[in-house]
C-alpha positions in Angstrom: 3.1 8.7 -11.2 5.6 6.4 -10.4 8.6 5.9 -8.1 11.2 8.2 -9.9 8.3 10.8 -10.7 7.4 10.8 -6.9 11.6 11.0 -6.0 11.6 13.8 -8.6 8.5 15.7 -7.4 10.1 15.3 -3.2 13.3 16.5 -4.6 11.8 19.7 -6.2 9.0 20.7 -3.3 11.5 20.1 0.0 14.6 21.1 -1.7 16.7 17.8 -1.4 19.3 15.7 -3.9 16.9 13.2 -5.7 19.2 11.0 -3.7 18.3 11.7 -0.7 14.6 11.8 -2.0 15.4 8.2 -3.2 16.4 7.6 0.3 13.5 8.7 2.2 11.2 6.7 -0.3 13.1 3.6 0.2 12.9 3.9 3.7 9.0 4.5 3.9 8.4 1.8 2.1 10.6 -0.4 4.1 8.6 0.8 7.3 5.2 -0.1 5.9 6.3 -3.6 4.5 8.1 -4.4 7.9 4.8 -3.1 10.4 2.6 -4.8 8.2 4.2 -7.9 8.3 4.7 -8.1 12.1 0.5 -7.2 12.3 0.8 -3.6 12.9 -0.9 -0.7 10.6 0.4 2.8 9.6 -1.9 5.5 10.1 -1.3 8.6 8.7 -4.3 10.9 10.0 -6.0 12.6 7.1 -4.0 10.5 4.7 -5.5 7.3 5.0 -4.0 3.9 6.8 -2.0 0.8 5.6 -3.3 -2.4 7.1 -3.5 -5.9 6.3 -6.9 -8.0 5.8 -7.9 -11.0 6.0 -9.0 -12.8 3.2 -11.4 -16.0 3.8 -10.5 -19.6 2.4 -12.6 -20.2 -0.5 -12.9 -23.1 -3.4 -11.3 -22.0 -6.9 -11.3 -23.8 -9.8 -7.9 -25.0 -12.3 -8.9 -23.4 -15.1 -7.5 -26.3 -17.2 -9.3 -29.4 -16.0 -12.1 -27.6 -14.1 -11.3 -29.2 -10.9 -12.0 -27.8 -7.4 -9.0 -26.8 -5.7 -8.8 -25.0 -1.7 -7.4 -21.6 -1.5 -6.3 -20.7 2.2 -6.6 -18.1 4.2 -4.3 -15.3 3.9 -3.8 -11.7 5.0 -3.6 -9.3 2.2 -2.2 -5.4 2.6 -4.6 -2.9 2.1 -4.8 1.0 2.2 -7.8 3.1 3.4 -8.3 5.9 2.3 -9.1 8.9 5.3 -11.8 12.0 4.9 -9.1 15.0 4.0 -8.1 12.6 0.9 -12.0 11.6 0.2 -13.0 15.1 0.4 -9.9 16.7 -1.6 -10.0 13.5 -4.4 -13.6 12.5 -4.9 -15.6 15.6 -5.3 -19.0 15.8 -7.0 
């Protein structure tokens, strides 16, 4: 599904323009990228939980010559997934 599918699909279930469905996915996604990059998380209970990690600095390699380079440390978004969508997505 993508973005205009998901606008589509909020439009149809809560009986909205697909403007305003527009709107309110915009505005969601602004909210996560702004608390994520001021350190915070989003926790939706059930749903799961946008956070950022923390990824170690590590040696790489150019792929062209083969020599070492250092990658730094950076933070990286994430999403966990919580136990209502475990249990209702990965079933045996």
């Amino acid at each position: 599904m993508n973005k205009q599918e998901l606008v589509k699909a909020l439009s149809c279930t809560l009986d909205i323009t697909e403007t305003d469905a527009n709107r309110f996915v915009d505005s969601f996604e602004h909210i996560v990228v702004n608390t994520l990059a001021r350190g915070g998380e989003v926790t939706l209970v059930g749903f799961g939980k946008f956070h950022c990690k923390k990824q170690r600095p590590r040696i790489g390699r150019n792929a062209q010559t083969g020599e070492p380079i250092a990658i730094p440390a950076k933070f990286l978004p994430a999403f966990s997934p919580g136990k209502q969508l475990k249990d209702s997505v990965c079933q045996p």
